[in-house]
N, C-alpha and C positions, 0 to 999 in steps of 0.2 A: 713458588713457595709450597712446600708439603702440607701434608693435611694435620701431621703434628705440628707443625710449626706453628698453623693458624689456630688447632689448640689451645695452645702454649698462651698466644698474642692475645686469645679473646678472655682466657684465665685471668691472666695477666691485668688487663682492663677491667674485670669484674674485680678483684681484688684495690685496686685503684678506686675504684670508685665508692666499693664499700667504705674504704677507710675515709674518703673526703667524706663522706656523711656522718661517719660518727665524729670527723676531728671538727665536720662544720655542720653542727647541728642545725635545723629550723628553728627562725628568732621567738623566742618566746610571747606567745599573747598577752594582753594585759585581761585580771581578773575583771569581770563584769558584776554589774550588779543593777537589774532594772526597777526603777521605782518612781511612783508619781510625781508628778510636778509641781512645787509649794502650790501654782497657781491653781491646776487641778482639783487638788485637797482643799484650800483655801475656798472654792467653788462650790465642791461637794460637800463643805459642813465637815471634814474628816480635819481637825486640827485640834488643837489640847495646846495650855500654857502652863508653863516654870517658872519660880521663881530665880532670878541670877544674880542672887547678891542683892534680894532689895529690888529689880527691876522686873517687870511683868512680862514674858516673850511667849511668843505664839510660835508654835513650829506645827509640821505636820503630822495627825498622830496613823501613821500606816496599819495598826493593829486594827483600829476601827474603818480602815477603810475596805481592808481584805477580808474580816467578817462578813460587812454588810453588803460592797458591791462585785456583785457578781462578773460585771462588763470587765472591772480592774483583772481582778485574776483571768481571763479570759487573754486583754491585750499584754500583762504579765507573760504568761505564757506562750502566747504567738514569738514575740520578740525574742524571748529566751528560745525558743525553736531555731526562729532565722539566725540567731547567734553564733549558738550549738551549730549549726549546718556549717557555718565558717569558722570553727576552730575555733572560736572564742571560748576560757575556761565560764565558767559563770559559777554566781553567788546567789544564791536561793534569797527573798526579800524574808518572805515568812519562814524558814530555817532560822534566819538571824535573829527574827525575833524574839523567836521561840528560845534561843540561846541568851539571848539578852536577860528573859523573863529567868532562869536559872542563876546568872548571877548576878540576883536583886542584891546584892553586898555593893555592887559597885556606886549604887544610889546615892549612898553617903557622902556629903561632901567631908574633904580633906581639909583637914582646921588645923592650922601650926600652933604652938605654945604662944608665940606674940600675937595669934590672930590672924597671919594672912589665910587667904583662903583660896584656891584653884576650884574652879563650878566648868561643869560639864554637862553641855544642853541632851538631851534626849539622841536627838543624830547624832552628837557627836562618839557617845557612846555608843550605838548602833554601829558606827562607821569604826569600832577598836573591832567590834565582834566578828563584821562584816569581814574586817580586811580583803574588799574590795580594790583594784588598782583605780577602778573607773566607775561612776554611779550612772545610769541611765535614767535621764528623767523624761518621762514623756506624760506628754498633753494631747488631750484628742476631743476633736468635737463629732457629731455625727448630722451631716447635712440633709435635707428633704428636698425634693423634686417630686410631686406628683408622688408617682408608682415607686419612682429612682431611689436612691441613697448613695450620699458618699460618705467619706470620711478626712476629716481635713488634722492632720497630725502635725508635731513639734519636737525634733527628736535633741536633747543637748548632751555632749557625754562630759562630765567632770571628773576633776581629777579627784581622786577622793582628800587626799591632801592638802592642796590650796584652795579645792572652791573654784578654780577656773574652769573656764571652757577652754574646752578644744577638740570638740567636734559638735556640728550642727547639721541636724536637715530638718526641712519642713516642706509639706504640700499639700495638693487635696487629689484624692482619686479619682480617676473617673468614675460618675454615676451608672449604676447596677440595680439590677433588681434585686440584687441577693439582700439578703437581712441579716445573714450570719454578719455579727463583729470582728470575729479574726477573719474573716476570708475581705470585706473589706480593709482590714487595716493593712495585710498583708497584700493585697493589691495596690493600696498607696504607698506604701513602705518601700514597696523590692524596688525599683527603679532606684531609688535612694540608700540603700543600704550597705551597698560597695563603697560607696565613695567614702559616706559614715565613718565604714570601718577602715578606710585607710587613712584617715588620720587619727582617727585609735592610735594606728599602729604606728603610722609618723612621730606621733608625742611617745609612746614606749620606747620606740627606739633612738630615738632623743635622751629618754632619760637611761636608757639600756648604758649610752654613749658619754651622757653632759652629766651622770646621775637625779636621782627625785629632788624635788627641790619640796623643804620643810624651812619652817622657823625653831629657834632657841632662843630661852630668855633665861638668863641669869638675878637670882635674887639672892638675899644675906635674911636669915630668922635676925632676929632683934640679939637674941641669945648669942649669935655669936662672936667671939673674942676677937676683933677686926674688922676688915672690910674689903673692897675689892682690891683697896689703894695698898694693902699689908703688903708686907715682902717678904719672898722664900727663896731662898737661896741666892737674895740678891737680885732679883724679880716682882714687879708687880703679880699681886693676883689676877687681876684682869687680864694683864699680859701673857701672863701662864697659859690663862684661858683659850687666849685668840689666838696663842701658837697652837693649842692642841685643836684647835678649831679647823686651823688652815692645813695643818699635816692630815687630816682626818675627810677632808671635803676634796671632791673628783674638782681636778686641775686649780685648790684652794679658790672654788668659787664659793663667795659669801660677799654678806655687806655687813659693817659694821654701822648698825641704823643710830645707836645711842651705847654710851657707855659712861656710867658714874661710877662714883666709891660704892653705890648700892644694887644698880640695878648694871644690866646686861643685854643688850637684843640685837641677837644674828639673824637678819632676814637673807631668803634670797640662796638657804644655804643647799648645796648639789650636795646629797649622799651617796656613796653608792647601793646598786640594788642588791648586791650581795655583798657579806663578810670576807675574810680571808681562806671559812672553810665553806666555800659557795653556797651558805643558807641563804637565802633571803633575808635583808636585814630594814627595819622600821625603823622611826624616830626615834620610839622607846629605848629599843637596843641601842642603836648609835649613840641616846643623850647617856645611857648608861656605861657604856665606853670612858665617857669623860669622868663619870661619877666614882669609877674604878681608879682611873688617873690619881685623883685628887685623895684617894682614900689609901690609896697604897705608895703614894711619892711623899705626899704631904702631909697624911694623916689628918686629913679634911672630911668631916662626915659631910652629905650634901644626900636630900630628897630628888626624886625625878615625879615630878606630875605629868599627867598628859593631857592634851585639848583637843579631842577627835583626833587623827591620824597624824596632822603636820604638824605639830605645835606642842612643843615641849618644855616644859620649866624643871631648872635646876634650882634647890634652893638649898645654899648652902648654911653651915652650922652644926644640922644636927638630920638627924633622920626623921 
């Protein structure tokens, strides 16, 4: 073989292989977002309560915990480092908030003309601004030995969506003489943080494949001229509904939990992660989709509320 020839072959493979990387990109990370743990905050006094319709709930209030404690943004920080270092995009805790505090409009709750009402806790609303894929909640104690110290951590990653878990670690470090807090937490951390993060990445690419999984709940204002049971075009409304439901969901995975003349509820439902012009697409968008449907086939006006990230109501009638 000539020396052009091996040229030509090695061209040849460089161009090969360029094109496999742009045609097969690296799988996309899921967004991060680290922040303490109820139990934590619940611990440290950092908590605040809403009112939810009349019921008293305590959540955690993260503003006051990032002001006052100094260790918090420290292990904040470390984490978000070890993250960063592995590809992880991340989501700023205090950025979010800070966004949150601009729009104080979202405060108000949503009151319909008959009365019902959609209430949205504190996180939940953090969790629209955050638009985080993943919350990182960590809990950390710091141990005594004598001269030593350790640090015994809890790391859980949720989906920002449902609330579930689906990734854990937890342990304690060996005992050190050091005193800094990140260079201990980062010594009990690293043994545990690959693994962490590959079922990060397991569950993304789950839903990369099976899409995110949200709920939908369909309601009627008092005001409007029917109900689920009405017929259009020789069609249940409800029925309307769960076919656009099933054409709109990765491999029509859903469950029909409850369905009356009034109410509505799709648990369990796989979106996909992106639209047709590959944005990334949320509950909102997607409940929006239907609410398009219904306004321009049938001339159905219908509300979209939201309920932190997964959890979306349609309320049909009127806007």
């Amino acid at each position: 073989m000539n020396k052009i020839m091996k040229i030509k072959m090695l061209l040849a493979a460089t161009l090969v292989l360029c094109l496999s990387e742009v045609a097969c990109p690296q799988a996309k990370k899921p967004a991060i977002m680290v922040v303490p743990s109820d139990v934590w905050c619940n611990k440290n006094g950092y908590t605040t309560t809403y009112d939810n319709q009349g019921t008293t709930v305590k959540v955690p209030n993260y503003k006051a915990a990032l002001q006052d404690n100094t260790d918090l943004l420290l292990v904040i920080s470390k984490i978000n480092e070890m993250m960063q270092e592995r590809g992880f995009p991340l989501k700023n805790l205090e950025s979010s908030l800070k966004s949150l505090d601009n729009q104080a409009a979202e405060d108000a709750m949503l009151m319909s003309k008959s009365g019902a009402a959609a209430a949205e806790s504190p996180i939940d609303k953090l969790k629209q601004v955050a638009k985080a894929d993943i919350w990182m909640q960590m809990t950390w104690s710091i141990n005594q030995t004598g001269p030593k110290r350790s640090i015994t951590f809890n790391l859980q990653g949720l989906d920002a969506y449902t609330d579930k878990q689906v990734a854990g670690a937890s342990g304690t470090g060996q005992a050190s003489f050091s005193s800094e807090l990140p260079v201990l937490l980062e010594e009990a951390v690293l043994s545990h943080i690959d693994n962490f993060n590959a079922q990060l990445q397991s569950h993304f690419d789950d839903m990369a494949a099976n899409g995110r999984e949200v709920a939908l709940r369909i309601r009627v204002w008092e005001s409007f001229d029917g109900d689920l049971e009405s017929e259009y075009d020789g069609n249940e409304l409800r029925s309307i509904i769960e076919d656009w439901v099933a054409e709109n969901t990765v491999n029509q995975q859903f469950s029909t939990t409850d369905a009356t003349e009034n109410i509505m509820l799709f648990e369990q439902v796989r979106i996909p992660l992106y639209n047709e012009k590959n944005r990334a697409l949320d509950t909102r968008g997607w409940a929006t989709g239907l609410q398009k449907m219904l306004r321009d086939k049938y001339q159905i006006d219908a509300k979209v509320m939201m309920k932190g990230l997964g959890q979306a109501q349609l309320v049909i009638g009127e806007k």
